[in-house]
C-alpha positions in Angstrom: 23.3 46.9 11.3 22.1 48.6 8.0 22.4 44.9 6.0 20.2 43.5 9.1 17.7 46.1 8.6 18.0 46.1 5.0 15.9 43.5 4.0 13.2 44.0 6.6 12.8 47.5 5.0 12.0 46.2 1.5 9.9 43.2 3.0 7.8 46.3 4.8 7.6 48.5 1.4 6.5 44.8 -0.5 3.8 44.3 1.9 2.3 48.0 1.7 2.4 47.9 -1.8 0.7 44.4 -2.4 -2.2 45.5 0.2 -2.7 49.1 -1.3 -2.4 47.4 -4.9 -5.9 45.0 -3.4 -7.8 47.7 -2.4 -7.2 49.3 -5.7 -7.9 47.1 -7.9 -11.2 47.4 -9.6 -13.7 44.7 -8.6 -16.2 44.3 -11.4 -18.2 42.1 -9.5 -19.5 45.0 -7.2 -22.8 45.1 -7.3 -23.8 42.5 -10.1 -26.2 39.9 -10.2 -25.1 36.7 -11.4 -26.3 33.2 -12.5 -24.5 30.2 -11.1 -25.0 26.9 -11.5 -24.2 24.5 -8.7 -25.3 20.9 -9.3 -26.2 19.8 -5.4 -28.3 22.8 -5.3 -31.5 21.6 -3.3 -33.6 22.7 -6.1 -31.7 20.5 -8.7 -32.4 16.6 -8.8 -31.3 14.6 -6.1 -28.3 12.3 -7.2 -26.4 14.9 -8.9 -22.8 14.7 -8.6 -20.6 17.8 -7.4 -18.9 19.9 -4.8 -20.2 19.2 -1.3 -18.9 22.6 -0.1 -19.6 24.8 -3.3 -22.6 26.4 -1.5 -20.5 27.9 1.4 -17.9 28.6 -1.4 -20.2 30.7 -3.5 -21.8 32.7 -0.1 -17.8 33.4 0.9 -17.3 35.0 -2.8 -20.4 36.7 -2.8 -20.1 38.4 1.0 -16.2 39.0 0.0 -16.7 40.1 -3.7 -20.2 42.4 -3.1 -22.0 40.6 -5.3 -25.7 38.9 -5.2 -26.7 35.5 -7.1 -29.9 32.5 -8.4 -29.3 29.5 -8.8 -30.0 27.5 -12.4 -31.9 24.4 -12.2 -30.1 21.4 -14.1 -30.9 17.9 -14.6 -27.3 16.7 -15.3 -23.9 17.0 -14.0 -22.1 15.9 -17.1 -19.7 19.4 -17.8 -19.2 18.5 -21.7 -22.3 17.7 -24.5 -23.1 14.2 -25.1 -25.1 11.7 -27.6 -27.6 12.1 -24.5 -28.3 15.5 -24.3 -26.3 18.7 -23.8 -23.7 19.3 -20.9 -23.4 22.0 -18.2 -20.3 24.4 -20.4 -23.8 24.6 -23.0 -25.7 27.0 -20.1 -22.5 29.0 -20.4 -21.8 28.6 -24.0 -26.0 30.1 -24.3 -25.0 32.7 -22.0 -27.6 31.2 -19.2 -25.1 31.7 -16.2 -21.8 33.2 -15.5 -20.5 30.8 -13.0 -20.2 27.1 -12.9 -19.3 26.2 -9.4 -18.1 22.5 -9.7 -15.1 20.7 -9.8 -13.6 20.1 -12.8 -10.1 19.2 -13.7 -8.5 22.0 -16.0 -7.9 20.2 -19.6 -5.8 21.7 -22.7 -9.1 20.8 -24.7 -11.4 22.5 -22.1 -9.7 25.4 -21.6 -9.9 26.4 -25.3 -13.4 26.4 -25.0 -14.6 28.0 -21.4 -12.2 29.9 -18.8 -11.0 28.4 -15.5 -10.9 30.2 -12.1 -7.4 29.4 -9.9 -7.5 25.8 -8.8 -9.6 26.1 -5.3 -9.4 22.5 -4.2 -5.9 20.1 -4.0 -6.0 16.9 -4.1 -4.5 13.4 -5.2 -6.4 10.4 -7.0 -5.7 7.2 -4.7 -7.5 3.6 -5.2 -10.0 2.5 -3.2 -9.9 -1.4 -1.5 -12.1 -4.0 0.0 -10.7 -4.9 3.5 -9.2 -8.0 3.4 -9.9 -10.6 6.4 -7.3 -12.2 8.5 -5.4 -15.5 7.9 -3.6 -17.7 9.0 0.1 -17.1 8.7 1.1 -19.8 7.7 4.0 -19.5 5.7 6.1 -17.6 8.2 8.5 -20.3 9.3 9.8 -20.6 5.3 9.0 -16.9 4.5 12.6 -15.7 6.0 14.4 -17.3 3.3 13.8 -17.5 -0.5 14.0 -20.3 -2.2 17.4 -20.5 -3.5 18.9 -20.0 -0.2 16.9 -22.8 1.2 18.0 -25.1 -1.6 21.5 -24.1 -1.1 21.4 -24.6 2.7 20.0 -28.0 1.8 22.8 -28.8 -0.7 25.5 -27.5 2.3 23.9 -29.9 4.1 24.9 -32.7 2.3 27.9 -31.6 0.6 29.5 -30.5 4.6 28.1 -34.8 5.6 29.6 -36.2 2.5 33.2 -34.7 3.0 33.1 -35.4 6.9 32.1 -38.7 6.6 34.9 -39.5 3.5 37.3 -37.6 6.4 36.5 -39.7 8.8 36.2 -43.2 6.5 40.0 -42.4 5.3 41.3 -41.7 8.6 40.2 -44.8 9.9 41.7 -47.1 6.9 44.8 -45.0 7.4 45.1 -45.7 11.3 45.5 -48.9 10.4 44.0 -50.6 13.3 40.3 -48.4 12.9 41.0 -46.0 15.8 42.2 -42.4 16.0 44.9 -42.5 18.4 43.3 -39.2 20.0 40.2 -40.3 20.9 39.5 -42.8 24.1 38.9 -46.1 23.2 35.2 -47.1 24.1 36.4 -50.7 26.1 39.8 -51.7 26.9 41.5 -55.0 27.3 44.9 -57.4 27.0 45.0 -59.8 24.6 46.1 -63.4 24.9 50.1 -61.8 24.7 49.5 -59.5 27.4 49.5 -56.2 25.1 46.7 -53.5 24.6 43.6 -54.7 23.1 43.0 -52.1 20.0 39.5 -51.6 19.8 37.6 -48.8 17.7 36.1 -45.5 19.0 32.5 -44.7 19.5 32.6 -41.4 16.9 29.1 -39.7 16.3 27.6 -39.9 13.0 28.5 -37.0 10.9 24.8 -35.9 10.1 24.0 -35.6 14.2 26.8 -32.8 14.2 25.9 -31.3 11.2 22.1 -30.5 11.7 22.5 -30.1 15.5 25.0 -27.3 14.6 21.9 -26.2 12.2 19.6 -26.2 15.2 21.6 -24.7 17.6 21.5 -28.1 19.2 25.7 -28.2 19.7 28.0 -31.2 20.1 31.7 -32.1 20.3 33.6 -32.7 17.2 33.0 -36.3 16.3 37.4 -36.1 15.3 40.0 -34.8 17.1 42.1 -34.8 13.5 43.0 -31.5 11.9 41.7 -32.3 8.5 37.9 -32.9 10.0 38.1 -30.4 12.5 39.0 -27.6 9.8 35.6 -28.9 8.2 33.6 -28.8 11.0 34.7 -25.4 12.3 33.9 -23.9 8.7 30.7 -25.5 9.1 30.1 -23.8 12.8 30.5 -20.7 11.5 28.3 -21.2 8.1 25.1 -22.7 10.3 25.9 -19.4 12.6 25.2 -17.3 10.4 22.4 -19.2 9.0 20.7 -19.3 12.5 21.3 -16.0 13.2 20.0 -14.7 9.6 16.7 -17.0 10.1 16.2 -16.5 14.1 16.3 -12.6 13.4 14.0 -12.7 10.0 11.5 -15.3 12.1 10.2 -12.7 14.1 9.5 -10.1 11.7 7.3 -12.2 9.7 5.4 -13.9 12.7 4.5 -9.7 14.2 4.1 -9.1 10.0 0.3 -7.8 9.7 -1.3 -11.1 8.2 -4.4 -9.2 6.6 -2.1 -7.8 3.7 -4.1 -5.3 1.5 -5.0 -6.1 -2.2 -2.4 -3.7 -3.7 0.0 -1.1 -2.2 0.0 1.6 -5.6 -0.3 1.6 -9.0 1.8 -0.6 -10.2 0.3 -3.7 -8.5 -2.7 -3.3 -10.4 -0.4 -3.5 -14.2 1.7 -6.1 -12.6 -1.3 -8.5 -11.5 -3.9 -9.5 -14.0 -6.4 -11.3 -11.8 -7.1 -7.5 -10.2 -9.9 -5.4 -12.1 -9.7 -1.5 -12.2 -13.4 0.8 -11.8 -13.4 3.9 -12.7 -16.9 6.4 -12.3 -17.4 7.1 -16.0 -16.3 11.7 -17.0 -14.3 11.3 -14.0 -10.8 10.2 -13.5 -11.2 8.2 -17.1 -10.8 11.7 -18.3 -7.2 12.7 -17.3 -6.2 8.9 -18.4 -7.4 9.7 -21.8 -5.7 13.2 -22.3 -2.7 11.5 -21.0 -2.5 8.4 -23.1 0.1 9.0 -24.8 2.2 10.4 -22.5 4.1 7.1 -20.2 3.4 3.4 -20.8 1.7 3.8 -17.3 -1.6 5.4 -18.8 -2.0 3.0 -21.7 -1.4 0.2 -19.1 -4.3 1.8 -17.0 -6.4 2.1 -20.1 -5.8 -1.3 -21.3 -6.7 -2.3 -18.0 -9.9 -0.6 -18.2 -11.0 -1.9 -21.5 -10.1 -6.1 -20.3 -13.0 -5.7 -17.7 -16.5 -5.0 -19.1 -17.8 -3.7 -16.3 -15.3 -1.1 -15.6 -16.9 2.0 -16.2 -19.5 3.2 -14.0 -22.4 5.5 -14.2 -22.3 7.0 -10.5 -20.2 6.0 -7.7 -22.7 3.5 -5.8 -22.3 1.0 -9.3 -19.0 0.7 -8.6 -18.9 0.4 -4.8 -20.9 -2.5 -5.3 -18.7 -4.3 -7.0 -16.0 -4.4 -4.4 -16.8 -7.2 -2.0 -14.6 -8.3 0.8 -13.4 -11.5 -1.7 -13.2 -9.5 -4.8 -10.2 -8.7 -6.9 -11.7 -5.0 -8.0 -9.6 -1.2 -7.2 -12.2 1.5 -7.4 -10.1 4.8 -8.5 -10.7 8.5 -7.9 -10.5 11.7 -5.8 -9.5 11.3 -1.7 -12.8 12.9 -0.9 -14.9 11.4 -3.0 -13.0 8.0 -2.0 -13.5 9.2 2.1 -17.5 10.1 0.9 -17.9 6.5 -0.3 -16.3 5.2 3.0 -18.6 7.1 5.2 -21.5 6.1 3.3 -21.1 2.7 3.8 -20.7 2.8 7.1 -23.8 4.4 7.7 -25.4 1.8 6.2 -23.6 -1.4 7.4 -22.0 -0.3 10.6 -18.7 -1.9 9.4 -15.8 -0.5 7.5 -15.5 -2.7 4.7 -13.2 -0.3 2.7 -10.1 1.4 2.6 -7.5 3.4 0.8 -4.2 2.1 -1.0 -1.3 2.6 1.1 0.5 4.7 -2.2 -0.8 8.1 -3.8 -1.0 7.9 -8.0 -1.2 11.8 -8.7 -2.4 15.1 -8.2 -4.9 17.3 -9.2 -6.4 20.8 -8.9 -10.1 21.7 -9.2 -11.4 24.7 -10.5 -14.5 26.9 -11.1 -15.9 27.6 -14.8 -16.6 30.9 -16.5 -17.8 31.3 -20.3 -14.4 32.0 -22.4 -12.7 35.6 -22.0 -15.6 36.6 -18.9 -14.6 39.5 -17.1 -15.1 37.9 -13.6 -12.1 35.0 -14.1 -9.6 37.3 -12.3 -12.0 38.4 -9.7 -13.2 35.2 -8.8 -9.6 33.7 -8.9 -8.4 36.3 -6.1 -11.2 35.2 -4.1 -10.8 31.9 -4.7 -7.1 33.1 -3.0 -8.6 34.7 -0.2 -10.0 31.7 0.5 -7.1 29.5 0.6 -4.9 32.0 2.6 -7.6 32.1 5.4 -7.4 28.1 5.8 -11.3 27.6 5.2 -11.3 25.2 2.2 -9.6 22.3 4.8 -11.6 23.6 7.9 -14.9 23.0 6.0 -13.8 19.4 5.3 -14.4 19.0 9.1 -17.9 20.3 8.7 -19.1 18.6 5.8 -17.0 15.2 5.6 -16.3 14.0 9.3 -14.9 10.6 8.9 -15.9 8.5 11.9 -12.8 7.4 13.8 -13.1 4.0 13.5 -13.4 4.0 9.6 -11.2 6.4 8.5 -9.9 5.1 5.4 -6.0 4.3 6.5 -4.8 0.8 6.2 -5.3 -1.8 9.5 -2.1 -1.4 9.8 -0.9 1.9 10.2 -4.1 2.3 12.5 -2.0 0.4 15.7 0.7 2.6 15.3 3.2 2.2 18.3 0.4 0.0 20.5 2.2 -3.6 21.2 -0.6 -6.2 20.5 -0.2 -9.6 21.8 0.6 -12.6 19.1 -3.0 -14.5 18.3 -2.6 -18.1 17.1 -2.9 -17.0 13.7 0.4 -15.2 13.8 2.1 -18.9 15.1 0.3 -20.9 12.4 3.2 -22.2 10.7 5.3 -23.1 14.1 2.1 -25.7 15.2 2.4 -26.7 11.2 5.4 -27.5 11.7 5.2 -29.3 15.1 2.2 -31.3 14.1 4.0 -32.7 11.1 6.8 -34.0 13.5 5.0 -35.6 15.7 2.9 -37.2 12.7 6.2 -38.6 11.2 7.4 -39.7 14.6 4.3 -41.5 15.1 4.5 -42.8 12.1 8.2 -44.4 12.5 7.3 -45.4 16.0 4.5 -47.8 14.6 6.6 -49.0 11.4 9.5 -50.1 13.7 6.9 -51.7 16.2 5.8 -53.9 12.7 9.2 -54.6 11.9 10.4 -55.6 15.3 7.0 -58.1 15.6 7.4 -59.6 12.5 
């Protein structure tokens, strides 16, 4: 029993410790009054990009960490100085706030110059689609085999008639008298001696066996002679396996979603060239050009970036409208800010013309800014903590980004889930294709021979 209770005992001692080791710990934020900078502040400019919930953030911190705050007006939300005009990290750099409640992506070259709180927000960089409309599916009857395999099932074809019909050509000349002796004659008769009229047998054309074996169509051996029926039995259990290989294949492809999304991850965008990459400019660009150097994935990302002149985008709406239903452009950034650019356009046009890629690229982790070495960093960080043990970061998603539930952002087709739709006539395009063509072609020979017979 002691080894049971054992580790219970130092989990209890842990957990006493850790909680008396919080409430002693010195909170220099106790009583201070700081500057904070939060760029969707009402008073600031409207436009302004930055945390949707760092208002309810702050007020958390402040109630949990006994401290009182104003807000700094800004006109930008650019973090780093520009050509333009300076950046948000110069208000802390000037010692004109303490706290910098954004959302920016911890950087080896940022960090040397201002301090980062814990990360308070998780989240992966996904691409953003057009919706793609339906069509016709046409290519489904072909689609279960690739091309080689249909060029060798044609050259089986006519290799398996070729031998059967050289099979069937000797055995006659060797007969001697043009009949297999196992087969029934097709008429009978005496001759002028009296003796058995040899007559030859009505045997099948070789080709009628071999593709109505392919069609699941049958027959009886055209020969009752070893040599061909060794070939035809072969053949039987070739076309089997060809039917049954194509039969099963068929019907995945015809119940196969036909409006196929633009790319599935990353690497359709290197692999394609017609497709065009946006990016919102001091956004995601920023973690592709730290990490240049690191995989050939990057500089294939940047190179992508720098083929298409219109890439780069000031704010997000310059890119969104871009991306029509027919275009070949992949907008790229943060879930949230991908699920905010959804919901907007709904709003506006009732419809959901967008979506998110069905594959994630990366991670990343959001954090708050302090000037370098403040003496708030760890404070704020164990709030920050607080915070995510309590569940509220995700809750308040709920709040301030409800995603209406017919636009959601997931592919069309993981929306039907385990609902059975019935097949539309654009899923059985390529069967009436097909049919069509054959009863052009036997119109066709119907009229020819009607031309021939008359003249």
């Amino acid at each position: 029993m002691s080894y049971l209770v054992l580790p219970f005992f130092l989990l209890f001692i842990w957990f006493t410790i850790s909680i008396r080791d919080s409430y002693s710990t010195p909170n220099p934020l106790n009583g201070q009054h700081l500057r904070v900078i939060w760029t969707r502040w009402s008073g600031n400019p409207k436009g302004l990009l930055g945390p949707l919930k760092g208002g309810v953030i702050l007020e958390f911190l402040a109630t949990r960490l006994n401290f009182t705050y104003e807000m700094v007006r800004v006109t930008g939300y650019r973090a780093e100085p520009s050509e333009n005009g300076p950046g948000l990290f110069n208000y802390l750099w000037d010692q004109q706030c303490e706290l910098l409640v954004n959302d920016l992506i911890p950087t080896f070259q940022r960090n040397k110059v201002v301090d980062f709180t814990l990360p308070w927000a998780y989240d992966h960089i996904k691409f953003l689609i057009p919706v793609t409309d339906d069509s016709a599916n046409i290519n489904a009857v072909v689609k279960p085999f690739q091309w080689p395999i249909w060029l060798g099932v044609g050259i089986s074809i006519v290799c398996v008639i070729a031998v059967l019909d050289l099979i069937q050509r000797y055995l006659e000349s060797a007969s001697g008298t043009g009949f297999e002796p196992n087969n029934k004659p097709q008429t009978g008769g005496l001759t002028n001696d009296g003796q058995l009229r040899g007559t030859k047998t009505k045997t099948e054309k070789p080709y009628l066996y071999v593709v109505g074996n392919l069609v699941s169509q049958g027959g009886a051996c055209p020969s009752k002679r070893l040599p061909y029926r060794l070939v035809a039995g072969v053949w039987c259990l070739a076309a089997f396996i060809f039917v049954q290989a194509y039969t099963s294949t068929l019907f995945t492809y015809v119940v196969t979603p036909i409006n196929h999304p633009l790319i599935n991850s990353v690497y359709d965008i290197i692999n394609n060239n017609d497709i065009n990459l946006l990016v919102k400019e001091e956004g995601i660009e920023n973690i592709l050009r730290s990490a240049i150097n690191e995989t050939g994935l990057y500089r294939a990302l940047r190179a992508k970036l720098d083929s298409f002149p219109n890439s780069r985008c000031k704010v997000v709406s310059d890119c969104i409208s871009l991306m029509t239903p027919k275009s070949r452009n992949v907008y790229v950034d943060a879930i949230i800010y991908l699920k905010d650019a959804i919901r907007s356009d709904y709003r506006k046009t009732g419809k959901c013309n967008f979506e998110l890629a069905k594959e994630e690229f990366i991670g990343i982790m959001t954090s708050f800014t302090l000037p370098k070495n403040s003496p708030y960093t760890q404070t704020i960080s164990r709030g920050i903590l607080d915070l995510h043990q309590i569940g509220l970061v995700d809750y308040w998603d709920t709040w301030f980004r409800p995603m209406p539930p017919q636009c959601d952002g997931k592919p069309k087709n993981s929306e039907k889930g385990n609902k059975l739709a019935p097949l539309s006539l654009n899923n059985l395009t390529g069967a009436f294709i097909v049919l069509l063509v054959g009863l052009s072609l036997s119109l066709l020979t119907f009229l020819c021979e009607n031309i021939h017979f008359r003249k």
